[in-house]
C-alpha positions as CSV (number, residue, x, y, z in Angstrom):
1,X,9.0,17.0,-7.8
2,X,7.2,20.3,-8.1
3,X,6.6,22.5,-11.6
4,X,10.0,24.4,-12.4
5,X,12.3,21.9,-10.1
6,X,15.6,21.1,-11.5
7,X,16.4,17.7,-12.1
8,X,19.7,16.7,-10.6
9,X,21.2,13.0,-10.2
10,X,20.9,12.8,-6.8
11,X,17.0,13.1,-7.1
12,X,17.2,9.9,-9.9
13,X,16.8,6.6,-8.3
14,X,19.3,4.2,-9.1
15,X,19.6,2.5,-12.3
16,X,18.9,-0.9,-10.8
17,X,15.8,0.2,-8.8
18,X,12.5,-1.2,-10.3
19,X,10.0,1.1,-11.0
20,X,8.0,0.7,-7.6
21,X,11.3,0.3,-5.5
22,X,12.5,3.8,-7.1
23,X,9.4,5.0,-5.5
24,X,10.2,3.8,-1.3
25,X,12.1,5.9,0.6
26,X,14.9,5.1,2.4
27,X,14.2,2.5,5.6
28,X,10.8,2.1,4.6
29,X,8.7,-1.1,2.2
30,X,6.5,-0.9,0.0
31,X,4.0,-4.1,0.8
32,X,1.7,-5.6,-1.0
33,X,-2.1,-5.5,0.1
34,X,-5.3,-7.2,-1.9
35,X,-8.2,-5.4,-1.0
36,X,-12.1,-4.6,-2.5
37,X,-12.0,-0.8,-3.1
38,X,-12.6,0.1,-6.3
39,X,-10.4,2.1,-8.6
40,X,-12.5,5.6,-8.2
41,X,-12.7,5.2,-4.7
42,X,-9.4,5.4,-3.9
43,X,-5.5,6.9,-5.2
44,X,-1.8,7.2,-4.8
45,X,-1.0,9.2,-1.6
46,X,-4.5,8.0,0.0
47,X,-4.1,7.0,3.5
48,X,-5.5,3.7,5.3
49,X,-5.6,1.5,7.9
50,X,-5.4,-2.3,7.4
51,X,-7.3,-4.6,9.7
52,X,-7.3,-8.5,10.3
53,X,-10.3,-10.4,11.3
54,X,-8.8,-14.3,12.7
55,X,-11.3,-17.0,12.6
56,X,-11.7,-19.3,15.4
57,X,-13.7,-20.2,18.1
58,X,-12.0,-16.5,19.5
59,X,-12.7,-15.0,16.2
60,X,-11.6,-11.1,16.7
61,X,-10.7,-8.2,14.6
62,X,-6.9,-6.0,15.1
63,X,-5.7,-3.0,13.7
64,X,-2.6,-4.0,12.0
65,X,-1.3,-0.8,10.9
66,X,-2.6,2.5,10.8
67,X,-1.9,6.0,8.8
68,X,-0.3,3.5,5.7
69,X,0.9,5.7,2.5
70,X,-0.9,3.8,-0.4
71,X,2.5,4.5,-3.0
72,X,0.7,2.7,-6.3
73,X,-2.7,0.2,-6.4
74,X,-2.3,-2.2,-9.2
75,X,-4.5,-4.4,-11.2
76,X,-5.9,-8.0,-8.9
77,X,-7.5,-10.6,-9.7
78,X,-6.0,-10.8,-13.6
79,X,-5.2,-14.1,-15.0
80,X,-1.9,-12.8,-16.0
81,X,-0.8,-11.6,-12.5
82,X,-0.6,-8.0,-11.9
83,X,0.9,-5.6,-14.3
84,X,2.3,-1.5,-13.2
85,X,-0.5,0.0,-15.0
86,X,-2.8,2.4,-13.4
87,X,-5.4,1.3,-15.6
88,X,-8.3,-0.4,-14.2
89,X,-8.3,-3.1,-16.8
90,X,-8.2,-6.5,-15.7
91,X,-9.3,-5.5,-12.1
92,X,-12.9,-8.1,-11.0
93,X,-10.8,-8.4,-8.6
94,X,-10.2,-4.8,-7.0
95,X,-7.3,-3.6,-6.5
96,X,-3.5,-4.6,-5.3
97,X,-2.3,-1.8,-2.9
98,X,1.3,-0.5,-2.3
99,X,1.4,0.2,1.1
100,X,4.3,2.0,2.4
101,X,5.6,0.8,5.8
102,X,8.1,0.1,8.3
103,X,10.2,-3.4,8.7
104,X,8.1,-4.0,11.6
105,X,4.9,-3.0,9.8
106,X,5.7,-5.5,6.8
107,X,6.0,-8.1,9.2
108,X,2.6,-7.8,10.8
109,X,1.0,-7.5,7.5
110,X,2.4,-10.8,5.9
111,X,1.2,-12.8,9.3
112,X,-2.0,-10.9,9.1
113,X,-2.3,-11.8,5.0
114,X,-1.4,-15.6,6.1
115,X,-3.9,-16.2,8.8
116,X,-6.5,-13.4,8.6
117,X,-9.0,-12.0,6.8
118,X,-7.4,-8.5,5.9
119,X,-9.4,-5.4,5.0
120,X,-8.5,-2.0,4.2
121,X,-10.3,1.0,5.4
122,X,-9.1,4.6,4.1
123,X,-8.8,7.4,5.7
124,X,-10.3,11.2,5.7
125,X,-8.4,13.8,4.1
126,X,-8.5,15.7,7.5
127,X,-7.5,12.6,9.3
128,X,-3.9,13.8,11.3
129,X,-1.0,11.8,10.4
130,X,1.3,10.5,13.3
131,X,4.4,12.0,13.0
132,X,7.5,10.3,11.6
133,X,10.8,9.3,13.8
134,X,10.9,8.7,17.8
């Protein structure tokens, strides 16, 4: 919302909504990714990409999705699992990044977290975002 908008209750999200799912637009997911960026380096609203390097005797790297809205990063590596805190408090282990993405985009992103090494490289703030719809 900007400064000076009236709050209505069609901009609330829905009592039963949790407080990232209140966040995800409609026909979009917000998806879990781990990765080593630190908390100054990056912030709600960044964009990035999210790559998977497969091991093997064909070991290779793929772009799994590209242009990804981070929505919230959250505390990783904490002995008592991560909280919704923006602090970076129990966080050795970087950071836990809400990416917002299609059905189709979650998809790749789990197979890529179960059988790759995932990575996460952000984007430039000049970098042109694809648009949305076909």
């Amino acid at each position: 919302m900007e400064a000076g908008e009236l709050l209505t209750a069609d901009r609330l999200a829905p009592r039963t909504a949790g407080p990232v799912a209140a966040m995800v637009p409609p026909g979009l997911r917000a998806v879990p990714v781990r990765s080593t960026l630190g908390w100054a380096a990056i912030r709600a609203g960044d964009r990035v990409d999210v790559l998977a390097t497969f091991p093997g005797p064909h070991a290779h790297t793929e772009t799994v999705a590209s242009g990804l809205e981070v929505l919230r990063m959250l505390p990783s590596g904490s002995s008592t699992g991560p909280s919704l805190g923006t602090s970076p408090s129990n966080s050795a282990g970087g950071v836990l990044l809400m990416l917002l993405s299609t059905p189709d985009q979650a998809e790749q992103l789990a197979y890529a977290q179960a059988f790759a090494d995932v990575s996460v490289t952000l984007e430039g703030p000049e970098e042109v975002v694809p648009p949305e719809g076909p």
